[in-house]
C-alpha positions as CSV (number, residue, x, y, z in Angstrom):
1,X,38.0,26.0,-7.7
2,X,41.4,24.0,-7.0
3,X,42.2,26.5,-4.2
4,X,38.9,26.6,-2.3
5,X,38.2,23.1,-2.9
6,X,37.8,20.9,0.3
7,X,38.4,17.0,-0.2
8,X,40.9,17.6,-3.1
9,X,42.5,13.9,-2.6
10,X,39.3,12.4,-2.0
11,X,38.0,14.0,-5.3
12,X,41.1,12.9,-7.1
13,X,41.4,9.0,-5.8
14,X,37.5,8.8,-6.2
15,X,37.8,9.5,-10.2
16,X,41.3,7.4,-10.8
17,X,40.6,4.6,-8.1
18,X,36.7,3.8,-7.9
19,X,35.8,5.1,-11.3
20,X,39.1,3.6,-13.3
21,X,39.3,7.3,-14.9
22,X,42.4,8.0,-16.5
23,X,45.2,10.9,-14.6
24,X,46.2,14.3,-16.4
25,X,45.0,16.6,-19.5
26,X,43.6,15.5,-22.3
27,X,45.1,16.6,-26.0
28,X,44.6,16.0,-29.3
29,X,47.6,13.9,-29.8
30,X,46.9,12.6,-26.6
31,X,43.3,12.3,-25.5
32,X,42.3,10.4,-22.2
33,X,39.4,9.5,-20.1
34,X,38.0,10.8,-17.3
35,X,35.8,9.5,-14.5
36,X,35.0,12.3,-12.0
37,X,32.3,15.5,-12.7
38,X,30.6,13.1,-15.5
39,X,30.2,10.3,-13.3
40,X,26.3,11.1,-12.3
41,X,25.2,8.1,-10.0
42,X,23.3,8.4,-7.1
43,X,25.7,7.4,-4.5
44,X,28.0,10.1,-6.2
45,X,25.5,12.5,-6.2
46,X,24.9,12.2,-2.4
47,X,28.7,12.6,-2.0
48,X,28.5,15.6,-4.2
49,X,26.3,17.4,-1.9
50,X,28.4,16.6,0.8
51,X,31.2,18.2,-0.8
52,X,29.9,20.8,-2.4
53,X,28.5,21.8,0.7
54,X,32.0,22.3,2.4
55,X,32.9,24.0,-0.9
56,X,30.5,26.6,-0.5
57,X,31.6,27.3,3.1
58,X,35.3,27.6,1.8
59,X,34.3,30.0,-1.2
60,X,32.0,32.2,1.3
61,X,35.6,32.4,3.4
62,X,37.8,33.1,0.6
63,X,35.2,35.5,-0.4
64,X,35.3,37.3,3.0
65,X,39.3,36.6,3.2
66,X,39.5,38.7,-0.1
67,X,37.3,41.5,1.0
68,X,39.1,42.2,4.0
69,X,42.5,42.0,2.4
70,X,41.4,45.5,1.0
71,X,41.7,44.8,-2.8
72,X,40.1,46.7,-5.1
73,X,39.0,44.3,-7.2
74,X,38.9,40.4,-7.3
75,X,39.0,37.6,-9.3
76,X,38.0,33.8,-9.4
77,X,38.9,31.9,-12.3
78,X,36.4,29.4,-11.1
79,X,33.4,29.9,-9.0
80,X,31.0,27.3,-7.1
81,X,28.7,27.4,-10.2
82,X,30.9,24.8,-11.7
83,X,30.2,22.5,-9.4
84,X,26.3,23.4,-9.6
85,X,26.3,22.7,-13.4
86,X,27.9,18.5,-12.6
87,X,24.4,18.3,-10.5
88,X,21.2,16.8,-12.2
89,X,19.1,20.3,-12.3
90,X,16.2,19.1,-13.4
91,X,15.4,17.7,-10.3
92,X,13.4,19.7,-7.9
93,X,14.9,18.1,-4.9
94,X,18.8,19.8,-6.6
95,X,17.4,22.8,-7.6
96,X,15.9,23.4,-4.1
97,X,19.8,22.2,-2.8
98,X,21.3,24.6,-4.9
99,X,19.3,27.8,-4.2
100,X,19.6,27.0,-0.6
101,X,23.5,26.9,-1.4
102,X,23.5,29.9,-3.4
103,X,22.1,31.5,0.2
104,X,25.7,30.9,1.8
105,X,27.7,31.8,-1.0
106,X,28.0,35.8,-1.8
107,X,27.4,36.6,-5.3
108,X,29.9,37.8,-7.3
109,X,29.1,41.4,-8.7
110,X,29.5,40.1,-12.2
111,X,29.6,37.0,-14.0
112,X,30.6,35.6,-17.0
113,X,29.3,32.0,-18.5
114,X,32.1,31.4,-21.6
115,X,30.0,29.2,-24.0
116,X,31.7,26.6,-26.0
117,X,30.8,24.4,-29.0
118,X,31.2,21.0,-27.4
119,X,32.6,19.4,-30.8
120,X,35.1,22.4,-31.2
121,X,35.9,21.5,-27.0
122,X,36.2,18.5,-27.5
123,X,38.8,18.5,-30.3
124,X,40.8,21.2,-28.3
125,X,40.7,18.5,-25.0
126,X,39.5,15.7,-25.7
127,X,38.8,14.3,-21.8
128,X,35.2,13.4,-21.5
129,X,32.9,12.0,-23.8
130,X,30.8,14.3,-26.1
131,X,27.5,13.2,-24.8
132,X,28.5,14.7,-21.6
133,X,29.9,18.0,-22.9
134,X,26.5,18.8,-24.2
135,X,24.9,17.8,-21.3
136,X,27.0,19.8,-19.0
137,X,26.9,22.9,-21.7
138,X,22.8,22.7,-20.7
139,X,23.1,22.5,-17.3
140,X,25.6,25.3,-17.2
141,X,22.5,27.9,-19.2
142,X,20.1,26.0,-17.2
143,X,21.7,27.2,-13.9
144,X,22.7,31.0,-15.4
145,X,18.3,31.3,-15.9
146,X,17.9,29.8,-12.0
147,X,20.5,32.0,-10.3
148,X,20.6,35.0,-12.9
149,X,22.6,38.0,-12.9
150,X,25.4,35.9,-15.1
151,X,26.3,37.5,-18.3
152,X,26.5,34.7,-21.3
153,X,29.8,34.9,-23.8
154,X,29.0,33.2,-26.6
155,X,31.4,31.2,-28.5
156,X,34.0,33.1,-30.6
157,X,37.3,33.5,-30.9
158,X,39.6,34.2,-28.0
159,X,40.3,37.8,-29.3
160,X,36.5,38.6,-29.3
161,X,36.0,36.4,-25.9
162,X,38.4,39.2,-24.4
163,X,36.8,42.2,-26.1
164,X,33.9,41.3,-25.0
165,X,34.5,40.6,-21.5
166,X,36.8,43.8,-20.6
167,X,34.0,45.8,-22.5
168,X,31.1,44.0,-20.2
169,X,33.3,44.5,-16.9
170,X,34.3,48.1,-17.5
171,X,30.9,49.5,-18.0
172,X,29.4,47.2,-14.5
173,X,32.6,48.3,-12.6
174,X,32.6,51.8,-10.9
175,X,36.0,52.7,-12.3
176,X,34.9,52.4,-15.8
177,X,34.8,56.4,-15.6
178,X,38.5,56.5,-15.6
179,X,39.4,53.6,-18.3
180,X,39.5,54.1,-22.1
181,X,37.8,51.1,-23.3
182,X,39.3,51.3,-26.9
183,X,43.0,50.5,-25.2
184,X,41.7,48.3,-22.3
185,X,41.6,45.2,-24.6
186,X,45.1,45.9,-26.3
187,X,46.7,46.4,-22.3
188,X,44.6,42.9,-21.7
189,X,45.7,40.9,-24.3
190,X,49.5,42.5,-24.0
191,X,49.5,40.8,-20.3
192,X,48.0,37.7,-21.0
């Protein structure tokens, strides 16, 4: 999302400035605190919307950017669901704001939700509290049963994450016929 994101600074300043949140990447010998997506007041919320609206007009361009470049097949790391999952979806009004959203975005043809014990993701970055992570983890399944169509990983090893992945996108894509699945996993991990 760094790329298509509108208001980057804004974003940024709001989290280390307003919210006293604490700059950079957490670790385990180093962990910090962070004030921005976990943050859920109603004056942010409102601001939200705001930006994730301009964020969904930016992803619909890189989207059509991308499709006219001629590639034959492309990739975002991130993806405006990540923004959708730091919204409170159990509210109707949200809900009704992010299906209207999810009207200007294109879908992607496939989809992948990585899940991730919050304790385990924690330890590995330790940035926001744990509370949170398990409150985000819920809002991130609750949104894969509103929009659909997003295939769920579940939590193993990076090794299996792969296999699983390259297996799931090479029988949905239409040049699976010409890819030997038992090597495409060795060639991915090789690269990565």
């Amino acid at each position: 999302m760094d790329d298509i994101a509108r208001l980057a600074r804004l974003r940024e300043t709001t989290g280390h400035k307003v919210f006293k949140g604490e700059k950079g990447i957490g670790t385990p010998s180093a962990p910090i605190n962070r004030r921005d997506k976990n943050v859920q007041s109603l004056p942010m919320t409102i601001v939200r919307l705001f930006i994730y609206f301009l964020d969904a007009l930016s992803v619909r361009n890189a989207v059509k950017m991308a499709l006219q470049s001629g590639a034959d097949l492309v990739i975002f790391d991130r993806y405006i669901y990540d923004e959708f999952a730091n919204l409170n979806l159990r509210n109707p009004v949200i809900r009704a704001y992010v299906r209207l959203l999810m009207k200007v975005v294109p879908r992607p043809d496939i989809s992948y939700l990585l899940d991730a014990d919050p304790i385990k993701a924690r330890a590995r970055k330790p940035e926001y509290p744990l509370d949170f992570l398990y409150t985000n983890r819920q809002a991130y399944l609750t949104l894969r049963d509103m929009i659909g169509d997003i295939t769920l990983i579940g939590a193993l090893s990076v090794q299996d994450v792969t296999h699983e992945v390259i297996g799931h996108a090479l029988s949905e894509l239409s040049f699976a016929s010409h890819v030997d699945t038992d090597d495409a996993p060795v060639a991915w991990q090789q690269s990565a």
